[in-house]
N, C-alpha and C positions, 0 to 999 in steps of 0.2 A: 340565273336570276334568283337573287337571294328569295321572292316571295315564295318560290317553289322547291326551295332547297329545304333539302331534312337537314338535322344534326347529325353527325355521325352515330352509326350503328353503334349500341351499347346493349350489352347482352343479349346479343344475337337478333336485334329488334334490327325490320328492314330499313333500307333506306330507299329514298325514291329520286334518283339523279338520274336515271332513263326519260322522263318527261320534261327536265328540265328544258333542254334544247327545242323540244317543240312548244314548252311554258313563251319560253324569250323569243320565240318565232312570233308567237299571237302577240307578246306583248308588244316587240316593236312594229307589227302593225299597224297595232292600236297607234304607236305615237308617230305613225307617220299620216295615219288620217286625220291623227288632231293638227298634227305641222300643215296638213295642207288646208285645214278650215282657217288657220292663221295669216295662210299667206296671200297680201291682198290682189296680186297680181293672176294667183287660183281661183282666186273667190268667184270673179264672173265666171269661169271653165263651171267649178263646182257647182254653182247653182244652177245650170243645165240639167242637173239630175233631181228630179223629183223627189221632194224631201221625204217620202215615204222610203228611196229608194239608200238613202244618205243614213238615212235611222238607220235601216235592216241592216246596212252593212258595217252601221260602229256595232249594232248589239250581237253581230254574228260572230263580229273579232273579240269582243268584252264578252264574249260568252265563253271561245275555245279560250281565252286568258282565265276566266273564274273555272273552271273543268279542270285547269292547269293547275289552279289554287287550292282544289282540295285536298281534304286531308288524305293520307296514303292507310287502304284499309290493311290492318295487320288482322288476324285471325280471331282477336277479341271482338273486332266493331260485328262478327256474326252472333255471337251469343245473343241469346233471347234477351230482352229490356221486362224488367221487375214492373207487373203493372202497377198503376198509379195507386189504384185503393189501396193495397198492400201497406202503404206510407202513407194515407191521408187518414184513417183511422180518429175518429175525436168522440169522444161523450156528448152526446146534448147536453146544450147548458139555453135553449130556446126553447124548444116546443111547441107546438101549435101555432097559432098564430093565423090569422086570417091570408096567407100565400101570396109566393108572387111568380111572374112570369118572367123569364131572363129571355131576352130576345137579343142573338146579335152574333156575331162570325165565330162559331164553338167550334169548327173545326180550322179555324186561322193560327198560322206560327207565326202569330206578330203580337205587339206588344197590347193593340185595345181589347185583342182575342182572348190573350192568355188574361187580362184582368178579368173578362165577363167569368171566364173559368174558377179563379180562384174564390168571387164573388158566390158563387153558385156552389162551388164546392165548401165553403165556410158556412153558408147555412144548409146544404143539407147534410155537412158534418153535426151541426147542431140541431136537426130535425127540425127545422121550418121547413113547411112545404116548400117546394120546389117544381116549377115547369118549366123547361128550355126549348127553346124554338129556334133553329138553325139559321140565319140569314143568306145564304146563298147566292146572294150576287157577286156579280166578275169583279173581281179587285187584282188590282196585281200583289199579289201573296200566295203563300202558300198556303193551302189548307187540307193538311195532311192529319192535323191532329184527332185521334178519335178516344181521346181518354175522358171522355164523357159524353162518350155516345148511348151508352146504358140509359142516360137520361132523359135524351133527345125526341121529341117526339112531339106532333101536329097542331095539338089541342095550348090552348091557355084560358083556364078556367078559372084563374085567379082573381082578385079584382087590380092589382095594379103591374103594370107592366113596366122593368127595367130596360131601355133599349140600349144599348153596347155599339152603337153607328154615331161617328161624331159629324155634325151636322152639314155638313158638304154631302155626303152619301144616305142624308138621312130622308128626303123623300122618294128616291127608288127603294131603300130600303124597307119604307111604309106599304108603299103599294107592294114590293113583293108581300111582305106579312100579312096584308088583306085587310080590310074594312071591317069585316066578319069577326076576326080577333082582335080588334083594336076597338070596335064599339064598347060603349060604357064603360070602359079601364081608366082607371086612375094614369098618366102615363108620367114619367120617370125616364129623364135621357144621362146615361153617365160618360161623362163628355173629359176630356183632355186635351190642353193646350200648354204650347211653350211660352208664350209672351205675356206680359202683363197688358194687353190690348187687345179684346177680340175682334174679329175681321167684319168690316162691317157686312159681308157677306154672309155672314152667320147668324145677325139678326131674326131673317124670316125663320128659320129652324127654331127660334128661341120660342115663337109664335103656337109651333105646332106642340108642345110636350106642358107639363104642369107645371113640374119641377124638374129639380137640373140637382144631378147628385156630381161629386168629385172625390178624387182621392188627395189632394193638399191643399191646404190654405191657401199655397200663391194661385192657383186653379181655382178657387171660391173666390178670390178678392177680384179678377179680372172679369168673370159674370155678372158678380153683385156691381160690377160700373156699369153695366150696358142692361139693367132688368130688374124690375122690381118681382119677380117671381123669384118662387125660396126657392133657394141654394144652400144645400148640405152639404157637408163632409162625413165617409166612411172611410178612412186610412183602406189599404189594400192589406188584404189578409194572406201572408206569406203561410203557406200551409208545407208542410216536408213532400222533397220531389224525386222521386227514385233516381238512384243514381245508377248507372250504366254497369260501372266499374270500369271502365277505362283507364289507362295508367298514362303518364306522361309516354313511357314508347309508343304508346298508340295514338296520342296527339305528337308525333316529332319532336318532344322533348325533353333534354339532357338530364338527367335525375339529380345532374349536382349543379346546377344553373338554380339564378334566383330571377323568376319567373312573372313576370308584372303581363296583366291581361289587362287588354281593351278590344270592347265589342258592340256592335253597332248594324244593324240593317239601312243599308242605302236606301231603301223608301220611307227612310226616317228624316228624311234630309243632314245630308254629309257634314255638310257646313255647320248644322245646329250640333253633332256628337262632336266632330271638332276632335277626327283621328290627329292631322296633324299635328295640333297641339302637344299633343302625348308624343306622336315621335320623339319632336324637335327637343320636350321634357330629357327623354330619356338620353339622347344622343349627348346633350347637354351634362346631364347629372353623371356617365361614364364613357367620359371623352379618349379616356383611353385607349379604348379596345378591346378591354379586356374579355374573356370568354365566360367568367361567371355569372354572367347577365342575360337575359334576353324578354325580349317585347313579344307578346303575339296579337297579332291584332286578328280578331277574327268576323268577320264579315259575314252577312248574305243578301243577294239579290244583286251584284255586282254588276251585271249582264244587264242590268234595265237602267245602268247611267254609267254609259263609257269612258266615259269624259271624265269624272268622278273618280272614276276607277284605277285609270292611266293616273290620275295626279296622287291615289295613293302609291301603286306601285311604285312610280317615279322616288316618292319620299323615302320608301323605305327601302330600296334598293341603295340608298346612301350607306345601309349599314347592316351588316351582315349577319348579324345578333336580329335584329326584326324578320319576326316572320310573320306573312299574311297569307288567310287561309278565308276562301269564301266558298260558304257552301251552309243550306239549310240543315241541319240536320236535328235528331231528337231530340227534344225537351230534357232527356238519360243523357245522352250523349254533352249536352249543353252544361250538367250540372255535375260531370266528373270531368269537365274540363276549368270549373272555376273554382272546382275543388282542387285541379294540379297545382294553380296558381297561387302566389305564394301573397301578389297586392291584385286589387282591382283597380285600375284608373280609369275616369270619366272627365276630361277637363271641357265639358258643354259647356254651349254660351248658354242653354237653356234647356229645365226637362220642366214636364207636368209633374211629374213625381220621381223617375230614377231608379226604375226595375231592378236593372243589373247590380248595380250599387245595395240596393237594402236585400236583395237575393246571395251576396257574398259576403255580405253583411253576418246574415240568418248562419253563413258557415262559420264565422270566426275569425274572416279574411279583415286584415288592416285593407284599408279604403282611403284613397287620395281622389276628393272631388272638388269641382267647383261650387264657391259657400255662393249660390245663388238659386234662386226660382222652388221649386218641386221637393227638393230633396234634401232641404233643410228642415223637412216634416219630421224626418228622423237622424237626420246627420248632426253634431254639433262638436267643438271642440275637443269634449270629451272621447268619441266613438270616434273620430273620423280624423285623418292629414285634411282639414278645408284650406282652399286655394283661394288666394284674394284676387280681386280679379277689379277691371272699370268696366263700364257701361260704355258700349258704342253700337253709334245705329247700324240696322240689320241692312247689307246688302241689296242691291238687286240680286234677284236670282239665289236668293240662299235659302230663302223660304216666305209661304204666302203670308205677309205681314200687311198688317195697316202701313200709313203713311205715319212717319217717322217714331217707329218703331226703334226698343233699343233691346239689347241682351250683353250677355255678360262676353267679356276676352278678359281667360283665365290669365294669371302670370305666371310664366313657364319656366324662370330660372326662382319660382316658391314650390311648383313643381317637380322642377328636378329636386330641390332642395332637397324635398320628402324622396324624392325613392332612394336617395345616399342613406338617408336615415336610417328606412324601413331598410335596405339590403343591408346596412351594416352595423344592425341594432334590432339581433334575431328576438334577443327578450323586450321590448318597446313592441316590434310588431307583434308578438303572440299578445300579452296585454292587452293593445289598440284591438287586436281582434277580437278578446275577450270579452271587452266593453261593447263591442259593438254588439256582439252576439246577445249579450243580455237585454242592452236596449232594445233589439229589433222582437225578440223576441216578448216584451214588455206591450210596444207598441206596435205592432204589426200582426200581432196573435189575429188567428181565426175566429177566437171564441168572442174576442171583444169587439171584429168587423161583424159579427153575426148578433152580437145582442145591439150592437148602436142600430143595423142596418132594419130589424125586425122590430124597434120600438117606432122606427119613424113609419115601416110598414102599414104598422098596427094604429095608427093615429091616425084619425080620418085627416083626408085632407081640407078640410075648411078651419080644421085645427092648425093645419102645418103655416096654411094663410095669416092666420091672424097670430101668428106666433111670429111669422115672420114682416109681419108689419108693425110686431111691437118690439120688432129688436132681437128676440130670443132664438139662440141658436142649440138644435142639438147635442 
């Protein structure tokens, strides 16, 4: 099973073809539990068993399949990871300033986690006070990160509090945080969404907070329809992220292949990253066969959507150049693997902003995404391969959307277009990457999310009120 297959050993780097057979064992498991939820003659048999009992048993097969999926450790994944400070390093360019409280999942390895992080770490790179308060409720994620635990601690003495829970989770989240530190605070939700529609389920949470911060305009314009409360933008402050040192041998990759990454957490909804897309791109754009290509798709949380899972494997077992690897691993580890890579791809129907994209951006990586939603904050013609795409309504079952709801479907033979280009026009991609570098680094600096974020701070709020009912925006 291609998803568990190394590339051949190349200077002396291992290979891992002993797991394969038990990889292809879970896998076809996996696709004989989904063949039998299909068939409708099973169906009455199957629903006999307690749907508790039907879960446990696709996530027990999608788990030994993602355990299959990881990466094969060579000798380097042991070396010690370069702590973070080391590389966040910044001059104040704030100071003082009346403080704030950053409230919200600081030891989470997902994507609202790591924003609260970088928020937090751009201003107290620039010496605005700073207090963080850990949210600690059950989520399905990881929370393993502790690179700002130095920080972390009980109190919030500030007067206005940023919460990092987007409002589905956000009144367990309150009551865990307590009455006691949330009396009298200014309060501040910075919230994230894919759709230009919010849910109307989301209203009551719009109820509880002051003001509502974001990190892109398409994310401000879909608030500002549903609330006359101010709504800000603070771009997300890419700040430098140690890198591991990891080498392609140590991700299973060939040194003389041209290496296109795509990467996605399945509690992010499948459907909205839209791996397939990128397959079907790439298969398309080097229909030959050739060996100097390859795709990695790399994954995590596989094991908590079977079904999901099985239809990647499925896809990319068409081709033996794709590899897929699912498994959490360090924020180091995450940022010498998008340094191996040579393009990033995202062909979303929709992001809030587009992480991974202005993070391989920040390296100098040519970038092919889709010119919609979030990540035209910083993507444009100039920096980026953008992919034209139409609007069609969102699924059942793809993600929690209003009623008639739409997002983008990328065009994937403008897709492949770009990776012929980028693989076979090494001077265009180093340029594309250049630009992009400059740009993100322009518009995504720390120093400039920490003086926007600190003036709105510092403004009382009946000012931020009447600023925001006369029009004026930050």
């Amino acid at each position: 099973m291609n998803a568990a297959r190394r590339a051949p050993a190349r200077d002396g780097a291992p290979t891992d073809t002993a797991p394969t057979v038990a990889f292809d064992f879970a896998h076809r498991l996996l696709a004989l539990s989904a063949w039998v939820r299909r068939q409708r003659w099973l169906q009455g048999l199957y629903r006999l068993f307690p749907q508790r009992a039907r879960d446990g048993v696709s996530s027990i097969l999608a788990y030994r399949a993602s355990r299959r999926a990881r990466f094969v450790r060579t000798p380097a994944w042991s070396r010690p990871i370069p702590p973070l400070a080391a590389a966040a390093a910044a001059a104040p360019v704030v100071g003082g300033g009346a403080g704030v409280n950053i409230l919200g999942y600081l030891r989470g390895q997902f994507g609202l986690a790591e924003s609260a992080r970088m928020y937090a770490r751009a201003l107290i790179g620039a010496g605005y006070p700073v207090a963080l308060f850990d949210v600690s409720i059950a989520i399905p994620h990881g929370v393993d990160d502790r690179s700002v635990d130095a920080h972390i601690g009980e109190g919030t003495p500030h007067p206005t509090s940023i919460v990092f829970v987007n409002p589905d989770y956000l009144q367990p989240a309150l009551e865990h945080i307590g009455a006691e530190r949330l009396r009298g605070k200014r309060l501040i939700a910075c919230w994230f969404w894919e759709l230009q529609d919010i849910p109307h389920d989301w209203l009551e949470s719009i109820e509880l907070v002051d003001e509502i911060m974001v990190a892109s305009e398409f994310v401000k314009e879909a608030f500002e329809r549903v609330t006359d409360k101010p709504v800000f933008r603070v771009p997300l402050p890419l700040s430098p992220v140690p890198d591991s040192g990891l080498q392609r041998s140590d991700f299973g990759l060939p040194e003389d292949a041209f290496v296109f990454l795509c990467s996605f957490d399945f509690n992010s909804w499948v459907d909205r990253k839209n791996p397939f897309a990128v397959i079907e791109a790439f298969r398309r754009a080097f229909p030959d066969g050739g060996d100097n290509v390859r795709l990695m798709v790399k994954t995590s949380n596989a094991h908590r959507h079977p079904d999901k899972f099985l239809r990647l494997l499925t896809a990319s077992a068409q081709d033996p150049r794709i590899v897929v690897r699912d498994e959490v691993i360090d924020r180091a580890h995450v940022c010498a693997l998008q340094r191996c890579a040579d393009v990033y791809v995202s062909l979303h129907r929709a992001e809030g902003f587009g992480l991974g994209l202005a993070e391989c951006m920040a390296m100098g990586k040519p970038i092919i995404g889709t010119a919609w939603s979030g990540n035209l904050d910083f993507m444009d013609a100039d920096n980026s391969c953008l992919v034209g795409y139409r609007l069609v309504p969102v699924g059942e079952g793809e993600y929690p959307h209003p009623q008639g709801a739409h997002w983008a479907e990328a065009d994937v033979d403008e897709a492949a277009a770009h990776m012929r280009k980028l693989a076979g026009s090494p001077q265009f991609a180093r340029e594309l990457g250049a630009r992009a570098k400059r740009d993100i680094e322009q518009r995504l600096s720390p120093a400039l999310a920490a003086s926007l974020l600190a003036q709105r701070l510092d403004a009382p709020a009946a000012a931020m009120r009447g600023a925001h009912a006369g029009g004026a925006q930050p």
